[in-house]
N, C-alpha and C positions, 0 to 999 in steps of 0.2 A: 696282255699286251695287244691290242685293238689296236687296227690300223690306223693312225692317224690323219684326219678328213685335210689336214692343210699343209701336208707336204705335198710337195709338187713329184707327181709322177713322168717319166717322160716315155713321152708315144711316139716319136719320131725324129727325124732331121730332118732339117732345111737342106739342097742342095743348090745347084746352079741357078738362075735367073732363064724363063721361058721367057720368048715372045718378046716385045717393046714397051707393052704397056706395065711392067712389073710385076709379071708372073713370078712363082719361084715354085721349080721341083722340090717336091718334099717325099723322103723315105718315111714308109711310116711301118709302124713295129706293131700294130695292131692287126687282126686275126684276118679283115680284111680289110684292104688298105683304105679306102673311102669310107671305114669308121672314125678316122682320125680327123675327119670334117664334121663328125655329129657334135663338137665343139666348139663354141663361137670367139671364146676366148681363148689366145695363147701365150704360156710365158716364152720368150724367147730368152732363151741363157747366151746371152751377147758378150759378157762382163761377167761382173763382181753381183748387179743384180740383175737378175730376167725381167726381160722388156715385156711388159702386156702389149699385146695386137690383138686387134679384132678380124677375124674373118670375114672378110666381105662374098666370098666364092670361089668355087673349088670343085676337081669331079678329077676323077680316076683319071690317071696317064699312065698308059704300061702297067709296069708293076706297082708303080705308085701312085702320088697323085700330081696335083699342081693347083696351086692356092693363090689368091689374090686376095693380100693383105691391107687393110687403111693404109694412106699415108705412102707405100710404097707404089706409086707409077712410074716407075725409069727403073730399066736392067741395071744403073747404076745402081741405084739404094738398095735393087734387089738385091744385087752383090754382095753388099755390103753384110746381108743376115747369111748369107750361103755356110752350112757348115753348123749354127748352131740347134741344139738341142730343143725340142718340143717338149712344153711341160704341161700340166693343168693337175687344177688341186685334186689331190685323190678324193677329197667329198663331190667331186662332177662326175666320178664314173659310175654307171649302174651297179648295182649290188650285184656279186657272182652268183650264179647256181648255185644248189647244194652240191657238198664234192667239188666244186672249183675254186679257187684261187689266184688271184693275181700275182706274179710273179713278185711284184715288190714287195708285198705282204708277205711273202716267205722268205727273203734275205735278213738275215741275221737269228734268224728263228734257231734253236737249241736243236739239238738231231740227239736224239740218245734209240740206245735198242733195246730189245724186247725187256732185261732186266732193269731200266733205266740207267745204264753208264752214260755219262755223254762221249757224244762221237765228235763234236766239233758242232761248228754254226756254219748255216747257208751261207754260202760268198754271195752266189748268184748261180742262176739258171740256163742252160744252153739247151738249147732244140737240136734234137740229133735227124738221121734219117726214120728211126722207126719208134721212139719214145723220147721224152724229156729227160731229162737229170738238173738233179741240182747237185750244185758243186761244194762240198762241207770241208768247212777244215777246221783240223784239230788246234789242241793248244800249240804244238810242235809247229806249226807252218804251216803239215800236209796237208795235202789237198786228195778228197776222191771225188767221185763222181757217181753219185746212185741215183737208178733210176726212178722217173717219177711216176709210178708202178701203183696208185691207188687200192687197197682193198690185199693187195700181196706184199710188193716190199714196204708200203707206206701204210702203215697199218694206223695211224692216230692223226691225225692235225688237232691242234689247239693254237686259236689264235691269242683267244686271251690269256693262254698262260705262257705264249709264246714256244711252244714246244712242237719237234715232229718225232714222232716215232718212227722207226724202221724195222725191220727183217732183215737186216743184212751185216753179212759177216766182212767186215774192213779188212780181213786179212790178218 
């Protein structure tokens, strides 16, 4: 199970419209926020389908940034995107390190431990104050939350077979 190059990953949101000329604040969920400009293309998730925009310019504001999109000159139209989802195909992001991973590459991945039981499948991934977790749930609903503990409590990743290993006791 290889990540798949043509789902669209999302790196950020649109927020409010800057300035007059059709600026728009964007959150971005990338590691530092003006990575989320090293792409020129974006889909925006407006609807039913995501609007491609091109990136005309853009540079850090605050915590985030502020982008200037084609086609968008009036804080109206800028309005108008406020709120939707940043996408781009997972074949535009650089290939990870060894030992890293993208967080959407590990949702839905199999979690079994050290015997191979399964424990559940990745929901999704939250950033704490001192380590990562990913959030697994079983067949029941439950939900836990294990750290993402490389080399200790994560002792295997496999993308292509879709599988994580753990160290850890569920209770």
């Amino acid at each position: 199970m290889s990540p798949s190059s043509d789902r669209l990953i999302v790196l950020g949101k649109t927020g409010s419209p800057w300035g007059v000329r059709g600026w728009i604040k964007v959150v971005s969920y990338t590691e530092q926020p003006e990575d989320i400009l090293h792409y020129p293309a974006w889909h925006l998730q407006t609807g039913a389908a995501p609007q491609i925009v091109q990136v005309e310019a853009g540079r850090r504001y605050g915590k985030g940034v502020i982008v200037k999109l084609s086609g968008i000159d009036t804080p109206e139209k800028a309005r108008t995107l406020a709120g939707c989802p940043v996408a781009v195909h997972r074949s535009a992001l650089p290939a990870p390190a060894e030992d890293e991973y993208y967080w959407a590459d590990l949702e839905g991945l199999t979690v079994k431990d050290p015997q191979g039981r399964c424990l559940g499948q990745v929901g999704w991934m939250i950033q704490t104050g001192s380590t990562d977790a990913m959030v697994v749930q079983d067949e029941k609903g439950r939900q836990t939350a294990i750290p993402w503990r490389l080399g200790t409590v994560i002792t295997k990743v496999s993308l292509a077979t879709g599988e994580i290993f753990v160290d850890w006791d569920p209770l």
